[in-house]
C-alpha positions, 0 to 999 in steps of 0.5 A, a space after each residue: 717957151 722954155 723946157 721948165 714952164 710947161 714941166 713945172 705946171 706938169 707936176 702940180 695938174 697932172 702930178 700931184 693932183 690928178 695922179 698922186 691925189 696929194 692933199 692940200 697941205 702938200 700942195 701948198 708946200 711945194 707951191 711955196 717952196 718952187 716960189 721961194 726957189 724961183 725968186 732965188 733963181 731971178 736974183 742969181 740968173 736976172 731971169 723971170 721965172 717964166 724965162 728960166 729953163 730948167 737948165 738954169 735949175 742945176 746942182 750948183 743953184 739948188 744946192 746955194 738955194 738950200 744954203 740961203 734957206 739956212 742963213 738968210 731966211 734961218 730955217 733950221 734944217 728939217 725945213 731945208 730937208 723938207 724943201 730938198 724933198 720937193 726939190 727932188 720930187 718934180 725932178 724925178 717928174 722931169 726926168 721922164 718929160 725932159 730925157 734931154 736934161 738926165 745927167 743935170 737930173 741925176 746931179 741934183 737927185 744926188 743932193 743929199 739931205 742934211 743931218 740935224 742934231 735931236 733935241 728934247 722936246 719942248 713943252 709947259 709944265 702945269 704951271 705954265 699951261 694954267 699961265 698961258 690959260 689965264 693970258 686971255 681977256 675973257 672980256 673981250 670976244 677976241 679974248 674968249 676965242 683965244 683962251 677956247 682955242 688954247 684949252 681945246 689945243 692943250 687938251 686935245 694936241 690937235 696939229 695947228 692944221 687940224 685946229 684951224 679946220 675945225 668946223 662946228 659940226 666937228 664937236 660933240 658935246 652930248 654924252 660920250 663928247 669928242 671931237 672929229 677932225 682929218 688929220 695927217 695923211 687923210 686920217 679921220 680921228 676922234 678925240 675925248 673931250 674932259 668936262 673942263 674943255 666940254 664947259 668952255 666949248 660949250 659957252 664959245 659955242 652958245 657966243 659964237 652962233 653960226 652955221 653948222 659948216 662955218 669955223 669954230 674960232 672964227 676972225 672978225 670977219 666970220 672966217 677961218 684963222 690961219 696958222 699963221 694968226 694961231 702962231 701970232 695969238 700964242 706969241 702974244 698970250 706967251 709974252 703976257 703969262 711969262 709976266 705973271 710966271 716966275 717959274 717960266 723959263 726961256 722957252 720958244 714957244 710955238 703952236 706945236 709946244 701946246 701939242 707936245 704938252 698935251 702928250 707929256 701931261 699924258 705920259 705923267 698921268 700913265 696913259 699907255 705910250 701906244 694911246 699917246 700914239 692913238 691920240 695924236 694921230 701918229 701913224 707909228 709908235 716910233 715917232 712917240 717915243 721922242 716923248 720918253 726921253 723928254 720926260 725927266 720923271 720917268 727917269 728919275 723914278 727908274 733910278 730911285 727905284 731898288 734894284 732886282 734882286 733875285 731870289 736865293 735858292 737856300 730859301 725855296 720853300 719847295 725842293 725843284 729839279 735844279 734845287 740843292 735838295 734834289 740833287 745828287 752829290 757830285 761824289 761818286 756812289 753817293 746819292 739822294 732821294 728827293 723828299 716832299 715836305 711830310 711826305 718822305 722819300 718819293 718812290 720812282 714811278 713812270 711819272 718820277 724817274 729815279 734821277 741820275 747820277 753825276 758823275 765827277 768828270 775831274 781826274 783823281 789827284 
């Protein structure tokens, strides 16, 4: 037996289940990630993935496996950085189990993740939103899910992960209506719903039938929708909203973008930036401030607002103790009484010392 078998099945039992108690999410792709690497390693080494040793896994592979990421399966560079991260994971999980193998370790724990341009994000305008709504044939079954699936998506920003899970006991269509979801990082939310989402959940709900636990937007075959069929379902309904858009443009539209359309249509109705973050489930404020430099009319409108000005002493209506009035002159022996408005001069009292007086520091001419 190989030193990498029983190491790899290590980290996913004890590891990740047992110790670290990771979610299914993270499971799943780190699992897809050693299967990705795996098939590399066989088309470079000849070797099965249950012949290969975990010397056959160093620096130079790992680093051509990052590399066909890129190029030949065209992931961009989050997903590599994400793949390296899981990389590194069951290596530092290795170098207790296989001391033997430190300095192959220590090369690959040296790769170092790759920086990536930041675009803007992308999201729909209204206009495209109100398109993409229209796409579905509502008479049709498929239809109607479809088009309950894209406004609840729009209306809430759900990850597409937290989409599929929803369960029918997860909606609340009575007074206060919300749904509840588990989010990123095992984060129960709670999310409003507007009385346009609660109308057309309400009609699905009432068509849809099933059990209390089952999935909201079901196959045909009464089962959850993967991410997968929700990517396919919004590429399809895209492709016939951008036929009836003139104003659509050349965007890359994903489940995702629904997400991000939803915090900008947020951000233009004036909800705080800290609720935008409450709303999506982001576990810093930080990481919804992309959604500030997307929006082009907060900028616009901080340009087109006038400049601050501020005001000029001449026209205090009341003399303070940095005013002209209340000063004394810088000339020496002459000096003067601050004066209150219809009252005359103020007579020094413990509470109203006399000021004092300025002396001219300059030299004589």
């Amino acid at each position: 037996m190989t030193s990498l078998a029983p190491t790899l099945e290590a980290f996913f039992t004890e590891r990740l289940y047992r110790q670290l108690h990771a979610s299914p999410h993270t499971v799943s792709s780190y699992r897809d990630t050693f299967r990705l690497l795996l098939g590399y390693a066989h088309t470079r080494t000849g070797k099965t993935p249950s012949q290969l040793d975990l010397a056959d896994l160093d620096a130079t592979l790992i680093a051509g496996f990052l590399d066909h990421l890129e190029h030949d399966r065209h992931n961009t560079v989050r997903t590599r950085n994400n793949r390296l991260a899981a990389i590194r994971s069951m290596f530092r999980y290795a170098s207790y189990r296989q001391p033997a193998h430190a300095a192959l370790i220590q090369q690959v724990l040296a790769i170092p993740e790759k920086r990536s341009h930041r675009t803007t994000v992308s999201y729909l305008s209204p206009i495209e939103i109100e398109a993409l709504l229209n796409a579905p044939d509502r008479d049709t079954w498929i239809g109607r899910r479809d088009h309950a699936l894209l406004v609840t998506a729009i209306q809430t920003g759900l990850r597409v992960s937290e989409l599929t899970a929803l369960r029918n006991q997860d909606i609340i269509l009575t007074a206060g209506a919300h749904l509840r979801c588990h989010g990123k990082g095992r984060k129960e939310r709670c999310t409003p719903l507007t009385r346009h989402t609660v109308a057309v959940l309400r009609t699905w709900m009432a068509e849809r039938h099933g059990t209390s636990d089952q999935a909201l937007f079901p196959t045909r075959r009464g089962t959850a929708l993967s991410p997968d069929s929700v990517g396919d379902l919004v590429d399809r309904h895209v492709a016939v909203a951008q036929q009836h858009c003139p104003t659509w443009t050349t965007k890359h539209v994903t489940p995702h973008t629904l997400r991000h359309s939803c915090a900008m249509s947020l951000l233009g109705a004036g909800v705080e930036i800290s609720v935008i973050a409450l709303w999506l489930g982001h576990e810093e404020i930080q990481t919804t401030q992309i959604y500030l430099h997307g929006d082009l009319a907060i900028k616009e409108r901080a340009l087109a607002a006038p400049p601050h000005q501020p005001p000029h002493p001449a026209v205090t209506s009341h003399p303070t103790a940095s005013s002209p009035s209340s000063k004394h002159s810088d000339y020496p022996g002459h000096t003067t009484t601050p004066t209150t408005p219809g009252h005359g001069p103020q007579a020094p009292t413990p509470h109203n010392p006399p000021p004092r007086v300025i002396q001219n520091m300059r030299d004589p001419a």
